[in-house]
C-alpha positions, 0 to 999 in steps of 0.5 A: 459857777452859776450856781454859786452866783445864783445862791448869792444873789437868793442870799444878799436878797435874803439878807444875808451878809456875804462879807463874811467869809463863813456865809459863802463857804455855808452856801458853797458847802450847801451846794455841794451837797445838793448836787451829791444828793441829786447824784444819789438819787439819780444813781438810784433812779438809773438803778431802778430803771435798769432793774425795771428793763 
C-alpha cells in the first residue's frame, strides 16, 4: 500500500492526471511487475548463491 501511495505522489509530482482510472491501474500494474522482476531475480541470485556453496 505504501507503494502505491508513493507511485502516486512521484506521478501527481510528475503531472500525471490520477483522476483517470487507466493512469492508477498503469501504475498498480508497473508495480506489480517490478516486484515479480525483483523476485526473479532474487530466485536467480538465491540460486547462484546455493550453487557457489
Amino acid at each position: 500500500m505504501q507503494l502505491l501511495v508513493a507511485a502516486s505522489a512521484a506521478a501527481h509530482d510528475a503531472g500525471i492526471p490520477l483522476d483517470d482510472p487507466m493512469n492508477l491501474f498503469i501504475i498498480a500494474s508497473s508495480l506489480v511487475t517490478a516486484l515479480a522482476f525483483v523476485g526473479i531475480v532474487g530466485a536467480f541470485v538465491l540460486t547462484a548463491l546455493g550453487r557457489a556453496d
